[in-house]
C-alpha positions as CSV (number, residue, x, y, z in Angstrom):
1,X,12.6,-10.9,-13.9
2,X,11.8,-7.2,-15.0
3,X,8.8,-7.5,-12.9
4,X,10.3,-8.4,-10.2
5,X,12.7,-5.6,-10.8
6,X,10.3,-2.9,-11.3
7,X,8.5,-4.1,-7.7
8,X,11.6,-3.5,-6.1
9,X,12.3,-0.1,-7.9
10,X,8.8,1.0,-7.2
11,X,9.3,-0.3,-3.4
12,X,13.0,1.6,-2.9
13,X,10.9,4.7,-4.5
14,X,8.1,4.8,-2.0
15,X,10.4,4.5,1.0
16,X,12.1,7.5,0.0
17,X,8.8,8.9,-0.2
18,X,8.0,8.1,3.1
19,X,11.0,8.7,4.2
20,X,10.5,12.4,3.7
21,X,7.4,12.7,4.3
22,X,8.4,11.5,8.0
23,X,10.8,14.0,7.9
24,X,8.6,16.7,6.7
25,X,6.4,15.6,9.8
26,X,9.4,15.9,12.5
27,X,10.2,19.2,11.1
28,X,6.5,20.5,11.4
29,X,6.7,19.2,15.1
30,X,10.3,21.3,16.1
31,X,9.2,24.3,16.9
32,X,7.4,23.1,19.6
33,X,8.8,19.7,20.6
34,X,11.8,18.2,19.5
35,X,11.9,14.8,18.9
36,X,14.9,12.5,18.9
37,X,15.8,9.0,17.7
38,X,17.6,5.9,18.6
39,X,18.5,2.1,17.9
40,X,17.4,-0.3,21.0
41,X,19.6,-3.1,19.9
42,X,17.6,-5.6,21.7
43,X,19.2,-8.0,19.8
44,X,22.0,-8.8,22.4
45,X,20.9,-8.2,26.3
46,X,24.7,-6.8,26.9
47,X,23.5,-4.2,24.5
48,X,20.3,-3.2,25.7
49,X,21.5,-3.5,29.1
50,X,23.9,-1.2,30.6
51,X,24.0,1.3,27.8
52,X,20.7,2.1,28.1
53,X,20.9,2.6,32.1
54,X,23.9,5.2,31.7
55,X,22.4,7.0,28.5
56,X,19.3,7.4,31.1
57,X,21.1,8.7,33.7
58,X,23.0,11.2,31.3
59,X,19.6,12.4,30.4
60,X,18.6,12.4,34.2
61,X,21.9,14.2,35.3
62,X,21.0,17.0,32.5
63,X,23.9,15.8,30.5
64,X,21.6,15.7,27.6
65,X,18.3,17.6,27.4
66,X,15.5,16.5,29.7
67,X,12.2,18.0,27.7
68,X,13.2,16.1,24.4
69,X,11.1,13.5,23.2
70,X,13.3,9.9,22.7
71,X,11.6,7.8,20.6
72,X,13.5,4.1,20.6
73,X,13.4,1.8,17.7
74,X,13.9,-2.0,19.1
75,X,15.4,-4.7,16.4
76,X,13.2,-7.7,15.4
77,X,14.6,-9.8,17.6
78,X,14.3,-9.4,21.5
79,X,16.2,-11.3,23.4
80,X,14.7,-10.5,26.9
81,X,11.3,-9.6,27.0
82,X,11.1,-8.6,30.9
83,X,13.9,-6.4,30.3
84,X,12.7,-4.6,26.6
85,X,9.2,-3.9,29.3
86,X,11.3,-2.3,31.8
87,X,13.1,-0.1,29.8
88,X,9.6,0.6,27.5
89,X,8.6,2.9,30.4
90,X,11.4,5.3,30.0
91,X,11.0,5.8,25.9
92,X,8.4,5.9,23.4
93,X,8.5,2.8,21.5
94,X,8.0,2.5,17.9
95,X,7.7,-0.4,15.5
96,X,11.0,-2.1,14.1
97,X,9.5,-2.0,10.9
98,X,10.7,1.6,11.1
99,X,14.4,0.9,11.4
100,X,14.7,2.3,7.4
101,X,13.8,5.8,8.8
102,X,16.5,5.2,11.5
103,X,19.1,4.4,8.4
104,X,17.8,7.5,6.5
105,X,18.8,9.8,9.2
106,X,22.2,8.6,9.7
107,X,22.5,8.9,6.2
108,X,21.0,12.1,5.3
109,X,22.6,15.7,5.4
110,X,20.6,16.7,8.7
111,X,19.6,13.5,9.8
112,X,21.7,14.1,12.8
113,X,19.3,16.8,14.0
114,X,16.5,14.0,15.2
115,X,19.2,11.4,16.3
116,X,19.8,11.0,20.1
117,X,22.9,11.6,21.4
118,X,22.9,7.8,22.5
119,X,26.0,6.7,21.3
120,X,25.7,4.2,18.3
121,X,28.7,1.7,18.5
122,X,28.7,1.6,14.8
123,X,30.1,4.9,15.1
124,X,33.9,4.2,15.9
125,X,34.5,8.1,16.1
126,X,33.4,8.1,19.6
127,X,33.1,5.7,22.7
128,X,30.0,3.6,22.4
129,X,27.3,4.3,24.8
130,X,28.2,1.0,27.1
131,X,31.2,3.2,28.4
132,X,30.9,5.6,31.0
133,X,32.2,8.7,29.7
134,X,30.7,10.8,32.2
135,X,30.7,8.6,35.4
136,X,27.7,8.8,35.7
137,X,26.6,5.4,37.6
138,X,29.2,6.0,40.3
139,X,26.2,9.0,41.7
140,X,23.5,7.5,40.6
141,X,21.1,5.0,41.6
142,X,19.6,2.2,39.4
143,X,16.9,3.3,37.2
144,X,14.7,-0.4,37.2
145,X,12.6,-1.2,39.7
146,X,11.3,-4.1,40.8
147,X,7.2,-4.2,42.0
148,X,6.3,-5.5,44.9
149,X,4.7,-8.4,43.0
150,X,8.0,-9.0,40.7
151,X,10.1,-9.1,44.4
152,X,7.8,-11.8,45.7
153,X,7.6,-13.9,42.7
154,X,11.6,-13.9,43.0
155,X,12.4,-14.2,46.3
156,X,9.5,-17.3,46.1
157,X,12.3,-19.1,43.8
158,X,15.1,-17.8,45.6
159,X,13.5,-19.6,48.6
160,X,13.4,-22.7,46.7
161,X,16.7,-22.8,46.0
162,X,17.3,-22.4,49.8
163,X,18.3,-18.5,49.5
164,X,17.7,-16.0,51.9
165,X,18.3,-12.5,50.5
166,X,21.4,-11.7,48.0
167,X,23.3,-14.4,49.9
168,X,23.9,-15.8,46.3
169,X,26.7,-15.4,43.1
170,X,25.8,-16.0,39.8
171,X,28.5,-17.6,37.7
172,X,28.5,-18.2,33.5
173,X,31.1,-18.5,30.5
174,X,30.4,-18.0,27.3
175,X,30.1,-21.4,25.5
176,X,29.5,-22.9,21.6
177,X,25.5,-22.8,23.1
178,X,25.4,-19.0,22.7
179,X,25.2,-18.7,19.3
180,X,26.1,-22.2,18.0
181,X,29.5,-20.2,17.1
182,X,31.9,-23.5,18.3
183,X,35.0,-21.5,16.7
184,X,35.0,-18.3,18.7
185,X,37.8,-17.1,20.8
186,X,35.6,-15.9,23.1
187,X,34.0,-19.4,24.2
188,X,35.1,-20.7,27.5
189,X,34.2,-23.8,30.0
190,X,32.3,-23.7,33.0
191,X,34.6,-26.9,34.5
192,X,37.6,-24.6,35.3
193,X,35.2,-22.6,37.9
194,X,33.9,-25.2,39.7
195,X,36.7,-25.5,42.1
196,X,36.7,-22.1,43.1
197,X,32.6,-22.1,43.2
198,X,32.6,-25.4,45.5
199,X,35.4,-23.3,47.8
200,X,33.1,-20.3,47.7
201,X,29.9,-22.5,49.1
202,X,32.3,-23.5,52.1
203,X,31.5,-19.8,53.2
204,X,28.0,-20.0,53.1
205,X,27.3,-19.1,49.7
206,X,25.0,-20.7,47.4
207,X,25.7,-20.3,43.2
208,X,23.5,-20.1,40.5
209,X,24.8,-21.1,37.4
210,X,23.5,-18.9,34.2
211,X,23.3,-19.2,30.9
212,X,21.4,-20.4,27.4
213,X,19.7,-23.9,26.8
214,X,21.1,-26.7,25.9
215,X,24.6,-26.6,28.2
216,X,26.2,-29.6,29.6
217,X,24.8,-30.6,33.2
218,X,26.8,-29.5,36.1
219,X,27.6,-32.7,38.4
220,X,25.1,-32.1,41.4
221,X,26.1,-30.4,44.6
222,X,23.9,-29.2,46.9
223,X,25.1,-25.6,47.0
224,X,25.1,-25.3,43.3
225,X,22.0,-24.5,41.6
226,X,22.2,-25.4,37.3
227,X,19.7,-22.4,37.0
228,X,20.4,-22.7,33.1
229,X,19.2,-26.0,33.1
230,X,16.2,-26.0,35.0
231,X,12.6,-25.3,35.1
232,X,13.0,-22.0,36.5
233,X,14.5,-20.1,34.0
234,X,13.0,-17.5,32.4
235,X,13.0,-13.8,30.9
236,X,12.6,-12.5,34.2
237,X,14.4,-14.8,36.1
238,X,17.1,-14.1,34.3
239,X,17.2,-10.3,35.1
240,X,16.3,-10.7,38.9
241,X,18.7,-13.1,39.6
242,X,22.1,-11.1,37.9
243,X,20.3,-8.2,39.6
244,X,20.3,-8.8,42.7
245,X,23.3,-11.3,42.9
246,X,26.2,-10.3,45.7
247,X,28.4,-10.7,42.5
248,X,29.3,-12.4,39.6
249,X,32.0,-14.4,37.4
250,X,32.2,-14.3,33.6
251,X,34.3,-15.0,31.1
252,X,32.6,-12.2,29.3
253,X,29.1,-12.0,27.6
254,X,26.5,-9.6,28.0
255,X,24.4,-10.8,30.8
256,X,27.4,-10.2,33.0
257,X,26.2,-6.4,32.1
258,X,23.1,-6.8,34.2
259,X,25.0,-6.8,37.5
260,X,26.4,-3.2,37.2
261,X,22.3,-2.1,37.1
262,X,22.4,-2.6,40.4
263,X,25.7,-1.5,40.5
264,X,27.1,-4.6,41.5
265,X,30.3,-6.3,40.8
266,X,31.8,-9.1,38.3
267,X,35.2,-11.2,38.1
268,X,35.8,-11.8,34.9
269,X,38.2,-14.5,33.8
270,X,39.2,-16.6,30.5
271,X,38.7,-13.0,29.1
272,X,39.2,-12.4,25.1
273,X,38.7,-9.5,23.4
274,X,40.7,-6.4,22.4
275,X,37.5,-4.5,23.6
276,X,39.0,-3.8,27.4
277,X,38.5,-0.9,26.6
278,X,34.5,-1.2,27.1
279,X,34.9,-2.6,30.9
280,X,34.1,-1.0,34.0
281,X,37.0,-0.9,36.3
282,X,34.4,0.3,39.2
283,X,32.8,-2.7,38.4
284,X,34.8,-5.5,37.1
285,X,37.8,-4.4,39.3
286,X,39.6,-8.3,38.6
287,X,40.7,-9.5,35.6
288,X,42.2,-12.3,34.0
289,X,43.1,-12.6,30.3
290,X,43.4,-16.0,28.2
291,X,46.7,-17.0,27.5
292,X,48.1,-18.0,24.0
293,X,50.6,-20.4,22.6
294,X,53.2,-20.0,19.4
295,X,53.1,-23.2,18.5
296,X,56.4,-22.9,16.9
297,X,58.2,-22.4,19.8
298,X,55.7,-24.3,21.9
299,X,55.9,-21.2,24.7
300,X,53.2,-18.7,25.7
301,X,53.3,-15.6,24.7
302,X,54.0,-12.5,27.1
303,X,50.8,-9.8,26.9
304,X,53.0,-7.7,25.9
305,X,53.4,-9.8,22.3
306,X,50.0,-10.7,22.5
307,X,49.1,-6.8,21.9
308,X,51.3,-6.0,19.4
309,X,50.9,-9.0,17.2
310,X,46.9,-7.8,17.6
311,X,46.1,-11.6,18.3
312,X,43.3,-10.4,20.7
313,X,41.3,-9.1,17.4
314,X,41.9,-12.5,15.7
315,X,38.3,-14.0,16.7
316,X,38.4,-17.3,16.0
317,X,40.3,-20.1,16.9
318,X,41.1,-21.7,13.7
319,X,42.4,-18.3,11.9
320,X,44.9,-18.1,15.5
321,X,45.5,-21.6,14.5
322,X,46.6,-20.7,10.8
323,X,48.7,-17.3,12.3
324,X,50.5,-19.9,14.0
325,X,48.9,-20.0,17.7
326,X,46.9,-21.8,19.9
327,X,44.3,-20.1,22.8
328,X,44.9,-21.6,26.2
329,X,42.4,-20.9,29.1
330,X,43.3,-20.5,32.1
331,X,43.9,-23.5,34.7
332,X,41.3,-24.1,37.8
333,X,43.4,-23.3,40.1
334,X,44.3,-20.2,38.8
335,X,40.8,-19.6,38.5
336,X,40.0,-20.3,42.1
337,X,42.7,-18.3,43.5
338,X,41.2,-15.1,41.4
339,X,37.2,-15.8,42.7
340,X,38.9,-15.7,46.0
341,X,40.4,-12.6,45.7
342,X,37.3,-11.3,44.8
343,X,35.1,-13.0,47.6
344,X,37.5,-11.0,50.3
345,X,37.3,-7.7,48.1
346,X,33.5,-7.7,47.7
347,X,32.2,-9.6,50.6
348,X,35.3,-8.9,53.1
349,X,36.0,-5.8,52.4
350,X,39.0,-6.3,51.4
351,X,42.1,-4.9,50.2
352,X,43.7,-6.4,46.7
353,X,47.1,-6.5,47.6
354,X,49.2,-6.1,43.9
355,X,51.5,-4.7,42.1
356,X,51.4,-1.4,40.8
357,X,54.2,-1.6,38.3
358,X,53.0,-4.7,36.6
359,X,49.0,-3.2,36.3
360,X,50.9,-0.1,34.7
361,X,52.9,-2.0,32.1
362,X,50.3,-4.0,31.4
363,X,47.9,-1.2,30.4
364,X,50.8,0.7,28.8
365,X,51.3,-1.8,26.3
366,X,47.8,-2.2,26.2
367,X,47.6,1.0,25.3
368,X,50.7,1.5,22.7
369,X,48.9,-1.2,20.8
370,X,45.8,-0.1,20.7
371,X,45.8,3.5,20.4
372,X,42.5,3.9,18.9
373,X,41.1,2.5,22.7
374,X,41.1,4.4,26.3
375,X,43.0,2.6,29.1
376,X,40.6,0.9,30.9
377,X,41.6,2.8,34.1
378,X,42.7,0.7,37.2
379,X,41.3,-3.0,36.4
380,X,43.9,-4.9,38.3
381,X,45.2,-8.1,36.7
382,X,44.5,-11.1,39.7
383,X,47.5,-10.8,41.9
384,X,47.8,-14.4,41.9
385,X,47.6,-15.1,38.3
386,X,50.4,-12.7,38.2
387,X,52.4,-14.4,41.1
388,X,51.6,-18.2,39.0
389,X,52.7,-16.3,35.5
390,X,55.5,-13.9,36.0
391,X,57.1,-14.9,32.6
392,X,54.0,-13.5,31.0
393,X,54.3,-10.0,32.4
């Protein structure tokens, strides 16, 4: 026992050792280049997704300083390799094994002098670096590229799914497969898409259904391609597909963040979180929220209560359960009335017809709630939802 605890006194002692030694090194190096530091949390693609493609631009649009040196520290774990070698040509890469020297500087006096200004989300004081603060997609172009040899390789798949070009959605909810959590609020079902999907093929467009191993099988139909559960998927596959998808529908999880790289669009429905704050209303411009239960009175709940009982932060279902209430998703029609708003407004061109007044007390008590979160902007709530649900507005 003392052994072991003298190895592990002697081990914290030599990383503080090396810890300053390696910032004895950076400071040698700042007169002539300076050198700054970030977490790639390739743990989670929706992390080391979009953030990464806005905190490039920022640096592109001169928002932060273009001759500094970012050197980007990935976690142990990466989810998406294809994507972690995309980005690996914008940033030095250095070992995870290095991460303690990342938690050294955010801990030390001037640490903050070799940290990027790439917004870490476990600093609350500030907007993580997934928002847009300084709209900086909306005049930008996307920063990866596909080669010529990576655009054949897809469209060669594409073509065996009987695709020509982007003529394509990609759909996905966020089920118990993800990560094996069965109790999360956030887990949803595939089956209350699949109406709207089959009434979106009736157009001419095929779907690919995303998403981890091991999902239930979708019932075959010959416009419906169970990408998730077929030989084809892949790390890259993946990536190109969201890419270059005419748009998506999610329920919310962070592969629906690869669309906006290409500055595409997403539905999202069956949505949970009190992190609204965090979408893009350029981007996701249709939403619709789960519903929940008292199960006292055995009557939904308006939004409005919903926000000020903070039942959006409650994360899993059986801690709702013991507050009293009970998470109801949303219906499949209500679900294929919202995909077809967004079919006209992204493929059609056209105009969502709503209601002001509701969006803006919607967001108002949004906002009154959760004061510590910017209004999303002007995400409208589906019209039809609305229309089917006045009682909860």
């Amino acid at each position: 026992m003392y052994f072991k605890y003298s190895f592990n006194k002697f081990k914290i002692h030599m990383l503080n050792v090396l810890n300053y030694l390696l910032l004895f090194l950076l400071l040698i190096i700042r007169p002539f280049k300076k050198i700054k530091i970030f977490e790639l949390e390739t743990r989670a693609i929706g992390h080391y997704s979009l953030s990464i493609e806005i905190f490039l631009n920022e640096i592109k649009q001169g928002i932060h300083d273009k001759n500094e040196i970012y050197l980007a520290i990935p976690n142990k774990k990466i989810v998406n390799q294809f994507l972690f070698k995309k980005w690996q040509t914008f940033f030095l890469i250095i070992p995870s094994k290095f991460y303690f020297f990342l938690n050294f500087l955010r801990k030390f006096k001037y640490g903050h002098l070799f940290l990027a200004p790439y917004r870490d989300p476990q600093n609350t004081s500030r907007p993580w670096q997934y928002i847009d603060i300084h709209n900086v997609l909306k005049s930008s172009t996307p920063m990866i590229n596909f080669s010529n040899e990576e655009i054949k390789k897809g469209n060669e798949m594409l073509k065996d799914f009987g695709i020509i070009d982007d003529n394509y959605i990609c759909f996905i909810n966020r089920g118990s497969e993800y990560r094996g959590d069965i109790d999360s609020c956030l887990n949803t079902t595939v089956n209350n898409q699949i109406k709207g999907i089959k009434e979106l093929t009736k157009y001419g467009l095929k779907a690919i259904r995303m998403g981890v191993d091991g999902q239930q099988a979708l019932e075959q139909h010959p416009d419906i391609i169970d990408y998730a559960n077929s030989k084809y998927k892949s790390d890259f596959n993946d990536i190109f597909l969201t890419f270059n998808c005419k748009f998506m529908i999610s329920s919310g999880t962070g592969i629906d963040r690869i669309p906006i790289l290409n500055r595409k669009k997403t539905l999202l429905i069956n949505y949970f979180s009190d992190g609204m704050h965090d979408i893009h209303s350029e981007y996701s411009p249709i939403l619709i929220p789960k519903k929940i239960k008292c199960l006292k009175t055995g009557l939904l709940l308006t939004y409005k209560d919903i926000f000020e009982l903070g039942l959006f932060k409650i994360l899993t279902k059986s801690k709702l359960k013991e507050a009293g209430y009970l998470l109801i998703d949303i219906t499949e029609d209500e679900a294929c009335s919202a995909i077809m708003e967004m079919y006209n407004f992204v493929v059609n061109n056209k105009k969502i017809d709503f209601s002001k007044k509701i969006n803006e007390l919607f967001w108002s008590n949004y906002k009154k709630y959760n004061q510590q979160r910017p209004v999303p902007g002007d995400i409208i709530i589906s019209p039809s939802f609305i229309s089917k649900n006045p009682e909860l507005f």
